[in-house]
C-alpha positions, 0 to 999 in steps of 0.5 A: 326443107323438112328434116327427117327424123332421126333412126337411132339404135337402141336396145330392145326390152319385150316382156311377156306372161302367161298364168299357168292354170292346172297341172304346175305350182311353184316349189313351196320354198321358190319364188323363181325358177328359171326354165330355160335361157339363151343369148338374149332371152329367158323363161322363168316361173314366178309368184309375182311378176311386179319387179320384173314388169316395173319399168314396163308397168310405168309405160303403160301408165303413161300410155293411159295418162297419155290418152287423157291429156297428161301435160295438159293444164288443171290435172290434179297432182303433178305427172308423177304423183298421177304416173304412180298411182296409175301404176299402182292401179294397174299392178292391182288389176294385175294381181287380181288377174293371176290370183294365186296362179304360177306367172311364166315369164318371158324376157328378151332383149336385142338391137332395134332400130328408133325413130325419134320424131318431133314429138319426142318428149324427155323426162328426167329418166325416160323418152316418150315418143310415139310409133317410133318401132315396131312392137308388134313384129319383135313380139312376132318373132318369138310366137313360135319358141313361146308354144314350144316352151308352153307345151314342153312345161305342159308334158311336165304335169299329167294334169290339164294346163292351159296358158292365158296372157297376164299381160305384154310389155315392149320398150327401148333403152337409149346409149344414155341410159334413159328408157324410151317408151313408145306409145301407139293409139292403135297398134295392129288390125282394129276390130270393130264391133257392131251391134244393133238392138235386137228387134221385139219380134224377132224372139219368135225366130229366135226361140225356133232356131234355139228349138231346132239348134238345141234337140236336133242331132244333125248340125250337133258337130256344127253347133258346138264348133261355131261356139269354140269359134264364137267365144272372145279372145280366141286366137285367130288359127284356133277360130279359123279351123273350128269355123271352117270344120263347122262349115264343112259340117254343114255342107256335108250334112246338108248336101244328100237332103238337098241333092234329092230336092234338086233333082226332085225339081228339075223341069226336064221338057223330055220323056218322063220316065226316061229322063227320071231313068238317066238322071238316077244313073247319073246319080249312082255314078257320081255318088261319092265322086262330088267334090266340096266345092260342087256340093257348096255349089249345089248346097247354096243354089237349094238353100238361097233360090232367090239370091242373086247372081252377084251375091251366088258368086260371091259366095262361092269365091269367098268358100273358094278362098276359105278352102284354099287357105285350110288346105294350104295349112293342112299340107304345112304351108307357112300362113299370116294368123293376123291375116286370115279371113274370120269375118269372111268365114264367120259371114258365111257359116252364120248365112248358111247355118241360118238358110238352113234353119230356116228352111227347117223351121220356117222360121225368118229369113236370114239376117241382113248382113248375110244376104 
């Protein structure tokens, strides 16, 4: 019978820093200032953060070491000669990174639960193992003492001050002493990029929408918030709410234009003059009174005539779904920021943004993926 492995508790070591640009220095006669501490956790400001990441420094190298075969045959230099100068290495990019810049750092340390499996391997002062905690939820459950502290040493400058992570480490200490580092192949929601070479003739479409999107006043809003949501690295809550304002943007702007070629094109087999009468009246009466699901609704059938049933709703139920989620968050619901639907909400803008492009310049249709 196959033995479990074995759940042994250890103590925790979660590292984190931020550069601070703008707004902070550190006191020319400092290396160190500690910011804030409680049981188990502390906040300094530091010029170097080599010493403080040491221990952490090797288990990334031997995370890097691990994925090129680290006790596999014919490796020029033995393990720890390698070990040191990735280590080396990986503190010089480091350096490079932070410049000059001001490091606030955060230690925590507590209890944890490990699972020691078959392919733990002990070395001399450590274990290496793999998957054997759960790094991402002790990172977690720091997210939100970590904005507090951020913005309380923000106010301290009337200058601009932004935070940008240098780098993260988790790792565990055992009853003996040794530190236990647990390596994980992927860690968390993969992103997966595709991208296929853009096709020659596709320049023209490209040029008109760049044409219209560069001088047209109307989707300005709308532009430079899918921007925001576009650049890389951007926290998933931040892209999530400047995709969704560019959305309503769009629907917005779009919907009075639409809503009189929608009505213009009705096929109505009554009395004319009549009908146009009543059709006005309801207009009048409704104006202002739409909600932005029935403008979405109206705004998809105008833009997309030709898109299938299946595919209509489905994009009515994902708006559905992306509006439910932001106005939970408007009125103060807790929400999963790993979780939420960017690719769903990404998807949707760039079809619309590109319908709507392309009723304007008539330029080609929208891409594949968004159909």
């Amino acid at each position: 019978m196959r033995q479990s492995p074995a759940t042994v508790p250890m103590t925790y070591t979660h590292l984190c820093a931020w550069r601070v640009i703008g707004g902070i220095g550190m006191p020319s006669d400092l290396d160190t200032v500690t910011l804030a501490s409680g049981e188990g956790w502390s906040y300094s400001l530091m010029r170097d953060i080599d010493k403080a990441f040491a221990v952490s420094d090797r288990g990334a190298a031997l995370a890097f070491l691990a994925l090129q075969g680290i006790f596999g045959p014919a490796k020029v230099g033995t393990l720890e000669e390698r070990l040191a100068e990735e280590i080396k290495e990986l503190q010089e990019a480091r350096r490079n990174k932070t410049g000059s810049y001001p490091i606030l750092l955060f230690a925590a340390t507590g209890p944890v639960d490990v699972t020691l499996g078959n392919s733990a391997q002990q070395r001399d002062e450590y274990v290496l193992t793999f998957d054997a905690f759960d790094k991402a939820a002790i990172r977690q459950r720091f997210v939100r003492q970590h904005r507090a502290m951020q913005l309380a040493l923000a106010l301290e400058s009337k200058a601009r001050v932004r935070f940008d992570e240098a780098t993260v480490g988790t790792y565990c200490t055992n009853a003996d002493g040794h530190t236990v580092y647990s390596l994980s192949i992927s860690g968390g929601k993969a992103e997966i990029i595709v991208a296929s070479p853009l096709d020659p003739e596709a320049t023209e479409t490209v040029a008109q929408r760049f044409e219209l999107l560069s001088t047209s006043t109307k989707l300005d809003s709308a532009v430079r918030l899918y921007a925001d949501m576009a650049i890389y690295g951007r926290e998933p809550f931040r892209v999530f709410i400047s995709g969704w304002a560019a959305l309503e943007i769009l629907i917005n702007k779009t919907f009075k234009e639409l809503e009189e070629r929608f009505f213009s094109t009705l096929a109505i087999p009554h009395q004319p003059e009549m009908s146009a009468k009543f059709l006005a009246a309801v207009r009048r009466t409704m104006e202002g009174k739409h909600s932005l699901i029935d403008r979405f609704t109206l705004v998809s059938s105008v833009l997309l005539p030709k898109q299938a049933a299946e595919a209509a709703e489905a994009d009515l139920s994902a708006f559905k779904l992306i509006k439910k989620l932001r106005d939970e968050i408007a009125h103060g619901s807790t929400f999963d920021e790993g979780g939420m639907p960017i690719d769903e909400l990404s998807d949707l803008l760039l079809k619309y943004l590109a319908a709507d492009t392309e009723r304007t310049t008539g330029a080609a249709s929208a891409p594949a993926s968004a159909t």
